[in-house]
N, C-alpha and C positions, 0 to 999 in steps of 0.2 A: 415636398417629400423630405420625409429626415433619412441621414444616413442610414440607418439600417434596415429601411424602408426602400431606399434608393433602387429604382430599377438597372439588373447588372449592366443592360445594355450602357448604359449613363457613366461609368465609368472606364472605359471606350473610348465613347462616344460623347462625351457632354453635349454638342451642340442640340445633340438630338430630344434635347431635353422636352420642348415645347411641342415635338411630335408622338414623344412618351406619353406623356401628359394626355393630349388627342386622344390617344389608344385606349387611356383608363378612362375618358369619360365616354370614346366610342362603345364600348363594350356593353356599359351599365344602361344605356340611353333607347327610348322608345323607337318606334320605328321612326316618327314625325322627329323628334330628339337628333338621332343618328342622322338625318338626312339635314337636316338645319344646324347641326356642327359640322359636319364636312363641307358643308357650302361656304360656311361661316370660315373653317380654318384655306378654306380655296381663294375664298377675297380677301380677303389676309395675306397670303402670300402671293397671289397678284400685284398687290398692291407693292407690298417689299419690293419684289422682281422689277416692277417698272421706276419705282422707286430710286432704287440703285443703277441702273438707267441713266436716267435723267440726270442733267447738272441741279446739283444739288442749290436748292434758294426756294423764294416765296413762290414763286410761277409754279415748278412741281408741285408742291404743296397744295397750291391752287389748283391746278389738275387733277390731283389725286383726292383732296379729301374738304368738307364744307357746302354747304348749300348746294346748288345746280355745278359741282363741280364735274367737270364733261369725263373726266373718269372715274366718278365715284361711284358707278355699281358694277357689279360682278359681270353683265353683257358688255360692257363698254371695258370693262379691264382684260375680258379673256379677248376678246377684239383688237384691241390695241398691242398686247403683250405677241399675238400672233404676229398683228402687222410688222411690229420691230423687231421681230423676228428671236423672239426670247422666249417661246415655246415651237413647239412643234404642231403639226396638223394634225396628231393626232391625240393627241393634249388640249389644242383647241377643241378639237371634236367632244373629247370625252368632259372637257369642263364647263360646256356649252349642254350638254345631256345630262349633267348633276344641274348646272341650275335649273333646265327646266323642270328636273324632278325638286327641288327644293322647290318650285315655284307652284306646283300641283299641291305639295305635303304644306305649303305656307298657306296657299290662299282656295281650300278643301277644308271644310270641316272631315268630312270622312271619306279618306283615300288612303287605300295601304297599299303594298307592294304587291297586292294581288290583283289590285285594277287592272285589267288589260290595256293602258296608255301610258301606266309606270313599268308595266313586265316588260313591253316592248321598248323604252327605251333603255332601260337595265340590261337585254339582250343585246343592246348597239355598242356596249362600253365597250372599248376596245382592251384597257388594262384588267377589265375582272378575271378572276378565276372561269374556266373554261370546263365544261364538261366532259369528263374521261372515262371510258369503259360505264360503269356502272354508278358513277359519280355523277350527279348531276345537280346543277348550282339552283340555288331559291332564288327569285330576283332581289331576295333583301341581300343576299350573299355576296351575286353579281354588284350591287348595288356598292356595298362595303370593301371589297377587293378592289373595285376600280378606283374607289374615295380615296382608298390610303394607299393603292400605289403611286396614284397623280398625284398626291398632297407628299408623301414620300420621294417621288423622283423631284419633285419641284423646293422642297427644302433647303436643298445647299444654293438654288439659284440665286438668289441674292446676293451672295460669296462670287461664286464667278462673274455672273452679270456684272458685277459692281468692278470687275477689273476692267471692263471694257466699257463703262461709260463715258456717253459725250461729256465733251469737256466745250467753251469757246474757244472759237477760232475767226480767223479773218475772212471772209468770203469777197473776193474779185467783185469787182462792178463792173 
């Protein structure tokens, strides 16, 4: 982005720069598009979050990323990021119901948000937009308010997570 292009929020806010970003390709993107970028930006910062975490060395690295590395896909990161206790239940819930809908829209030639095994899990999100009075959500909607508040609330975790990383220590025999 050039300056005068610059989204206002980003001057604020700069960190937010790489979830701006997000928003401008979420916006313009297919339905199939939109669901394999928020997955995509979801194991991404999974991955940071445990990341930061972890004593920093080759071992993480190994963990996290390379061949059969034991947390290198998005099930095994939203699992792990629960277990250490660096999201929430409901966060695992709902990032655990994007992958499986990324994994419908990945591996479906033809499946849209109107299949009844995508609507139904889009109605499970816990973060979507909710239906009010005479308002009532499309599952691609449901779909896209849950993506960017979970990928939204989980943004800065990196940042704090990473004050309370393990470090070594001596452990008693």
């Amino acid at each position: 982005m050039t300056d005068k292009n610059e989204h206002p929020l980003l001057k604020t806010h700069p960190h937010l720069q790489e979830f701006v970003a997000f928003l401008e390709h979420l916006k313009i993107e297919s339905e199939r598009g939109q669901v394999l970028i928020s997955a995509a930006m979801l194991d991404d910062l999974l991955m940071q979050i445990i990341q930061a975490f972890l004593i920093k060395g080759d071992s993480a690295n190994k963990l996290l990323s390379g061949f059969n590395a034991p947390l290198g896909s998005l099930s095994s990161r939203v699992e792990a990021a629960h277990a250490l206790g660096l999201i929430s239940r409901e966060e695992r819930s709902d990032a655990t119901i994007i992958r499986k809908i990324r994994n419908e829209f990945a591996h479906t030639l033809a499946v849209s948000f109107e299949d009844q095994q995508v609507k139904d899990k889009c109605a499970a999100l816990h973060f979507s937009a909710k239906d009010y009075g005479d308002a009532v959500g499309s599952p691609r909607g449901q779909f896209s308010t849950a993506a960017t508040a979970l990928i939204l609330s989980l943004t800065n975790r990196p940042h704090y997570v990473g004050k309370k990383c393990l470090s070594w220590q001596a452990w008693p025999y």
